[in-house]
C-alpha positions as CSV (number, residue, x, y, z in Angstrom):
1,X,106.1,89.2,120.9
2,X,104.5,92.3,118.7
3,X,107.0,91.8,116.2
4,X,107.7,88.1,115.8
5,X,103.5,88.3,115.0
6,X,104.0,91.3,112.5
7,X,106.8,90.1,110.6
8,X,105.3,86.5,109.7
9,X,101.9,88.2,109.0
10,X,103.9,90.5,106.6
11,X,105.7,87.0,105.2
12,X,102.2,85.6,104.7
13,X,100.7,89.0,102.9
14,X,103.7,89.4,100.1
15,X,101.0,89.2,97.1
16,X,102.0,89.0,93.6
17,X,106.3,89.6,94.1
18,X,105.5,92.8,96.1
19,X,108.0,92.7,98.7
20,X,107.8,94.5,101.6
21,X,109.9,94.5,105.4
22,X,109.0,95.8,108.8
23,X,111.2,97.8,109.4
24,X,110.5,98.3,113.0
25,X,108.2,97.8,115.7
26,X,109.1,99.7,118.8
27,X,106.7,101.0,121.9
28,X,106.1,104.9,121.9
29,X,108.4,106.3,124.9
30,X,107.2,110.1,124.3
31,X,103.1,111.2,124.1
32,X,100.9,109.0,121.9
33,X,100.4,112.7,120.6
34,X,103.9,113.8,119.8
35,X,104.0,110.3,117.4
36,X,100.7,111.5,115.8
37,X,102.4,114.9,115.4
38,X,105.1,113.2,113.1
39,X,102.8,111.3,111.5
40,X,100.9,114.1,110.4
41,X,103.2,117.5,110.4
42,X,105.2,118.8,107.4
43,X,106.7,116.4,104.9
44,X,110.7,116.4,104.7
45,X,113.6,115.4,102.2
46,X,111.8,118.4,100.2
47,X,108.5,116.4,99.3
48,X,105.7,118.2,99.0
49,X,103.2,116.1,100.4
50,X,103.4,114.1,103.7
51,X,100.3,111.3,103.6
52,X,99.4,110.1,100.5
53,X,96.3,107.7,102.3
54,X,95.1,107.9,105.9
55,X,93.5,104.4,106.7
56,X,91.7,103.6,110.2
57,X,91.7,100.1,111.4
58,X,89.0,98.8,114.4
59,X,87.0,101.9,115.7
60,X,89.2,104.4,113.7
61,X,87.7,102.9,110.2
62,X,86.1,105.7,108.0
63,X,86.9,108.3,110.7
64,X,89.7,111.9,109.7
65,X,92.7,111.1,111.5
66,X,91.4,114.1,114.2
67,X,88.9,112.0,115.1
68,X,91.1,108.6,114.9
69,X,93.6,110.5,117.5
70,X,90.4,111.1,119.8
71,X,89.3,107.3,119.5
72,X,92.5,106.0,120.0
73,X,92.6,108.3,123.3
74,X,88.9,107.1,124.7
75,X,89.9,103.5,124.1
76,X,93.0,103.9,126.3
77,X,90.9,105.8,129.3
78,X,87.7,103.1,128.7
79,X,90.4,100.0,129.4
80,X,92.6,101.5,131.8
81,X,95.3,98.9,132.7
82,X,97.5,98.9,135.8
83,X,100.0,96.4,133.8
84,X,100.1,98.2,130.1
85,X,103.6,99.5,130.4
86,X,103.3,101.5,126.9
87,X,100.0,103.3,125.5
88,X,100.4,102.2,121.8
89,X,103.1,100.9,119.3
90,X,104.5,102.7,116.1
91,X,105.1,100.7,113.1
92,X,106.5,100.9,109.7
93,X,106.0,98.3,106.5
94,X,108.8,99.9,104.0
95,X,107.9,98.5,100.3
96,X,110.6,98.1,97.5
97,X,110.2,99.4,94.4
98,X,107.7,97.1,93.1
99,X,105.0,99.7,94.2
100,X,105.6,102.9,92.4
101,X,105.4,105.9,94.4
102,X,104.0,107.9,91.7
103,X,100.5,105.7,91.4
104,X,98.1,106.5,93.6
105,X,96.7,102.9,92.8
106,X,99.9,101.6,94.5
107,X,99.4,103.4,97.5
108,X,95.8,102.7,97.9
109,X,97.7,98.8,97.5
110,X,100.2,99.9,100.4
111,X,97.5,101.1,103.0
112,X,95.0,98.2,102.0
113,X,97.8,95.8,102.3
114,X,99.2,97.1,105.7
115,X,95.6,97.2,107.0
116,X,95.3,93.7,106.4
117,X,98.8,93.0,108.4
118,X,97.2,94.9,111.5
119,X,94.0,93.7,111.7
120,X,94.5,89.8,110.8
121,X,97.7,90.2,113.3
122,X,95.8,92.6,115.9
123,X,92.5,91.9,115.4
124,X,90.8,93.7,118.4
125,X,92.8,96.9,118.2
126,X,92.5,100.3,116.6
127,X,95.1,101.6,114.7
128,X,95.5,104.7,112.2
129,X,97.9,104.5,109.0
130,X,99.7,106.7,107.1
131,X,101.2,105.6,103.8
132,X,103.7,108.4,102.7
133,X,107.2,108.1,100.1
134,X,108.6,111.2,101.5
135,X,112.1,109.1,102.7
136,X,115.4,109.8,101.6
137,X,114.8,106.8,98.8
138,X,110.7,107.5,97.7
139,X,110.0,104.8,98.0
140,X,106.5,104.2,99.7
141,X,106.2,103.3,103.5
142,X,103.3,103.0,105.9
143,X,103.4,104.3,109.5
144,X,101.2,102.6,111.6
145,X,100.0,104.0,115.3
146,X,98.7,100.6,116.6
147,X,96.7,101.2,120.3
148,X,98.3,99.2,123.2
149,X,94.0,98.3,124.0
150,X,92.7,95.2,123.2
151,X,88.6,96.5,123.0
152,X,87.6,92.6,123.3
């Protein structure tokens, strides 16, 4: 169900011929924490840099992504759940080459964009996102660690 809402809210977002894909939508099978680990630890396919924008979504807005990973842990403990079979979801919107990975105007275009994917297609949750270019291709991506918490 998480994805068939993501990928038609992605449909709906494409603005102006940017074209974008979700790649995948999957639950988190290890710690919450060893996600936010990749996320944020050291770039690879010798980038230099890993995150290019760090955006929060719900309680995470305006927040460092330290303090996003300590929200996104309190929500989970303040609506404890004896059905929630997985503690959060990991996402990724991949973007063609309509955005260039070199302006930092078109990532500020890839976070705002995925932001607006989550919270129109999640609207109670917290998320943090990490838009980043360092894949094999460069070109730029957004991971997305959406809480399994619905705060309504």
């Amino acid at each position: 169900m998480l994805h068939a809402q993501l990928t038609t809210k992605a449909i709906q977002n494409t603005d102006g011929g940017t074209s974008m894909v979700v790649s995948s939508i999957k639950p988190i099978k290890k710690s919450v924490g060893a996600y936010q680990n990749y996320i944020f630890g050291q770039p690879h396919n010798g980038k230099k840099e890993r995150n290019l924008i760090v955006l929060g979504v719900g309680n995470c807005e305006n927040m460092s992504s330290n303090n996003m990973s300590e929200v996104l842990k309190l929500e989970r403990e303040a609506f404890p759940s004896k059905t929630r079979k997985n503690d959060a979801y990991t996402l990724v919107v991949a973007f063609s080459d309509e955005l260039d990975p070199n302006s930092s105007s078109d990532w500020e275009k890839a976070g705002y964009i995925t932001k607006e994917i989550v919270e129109t297609a999640y609207p109670n949750r917290s998320a943090m996102i990490a838009v980043q270019r360092d894949g094999k291709s460069g070109l730029l991506h957004s991971h997305v660690l959406l809480n399994n918490v619905d705060a309504e």
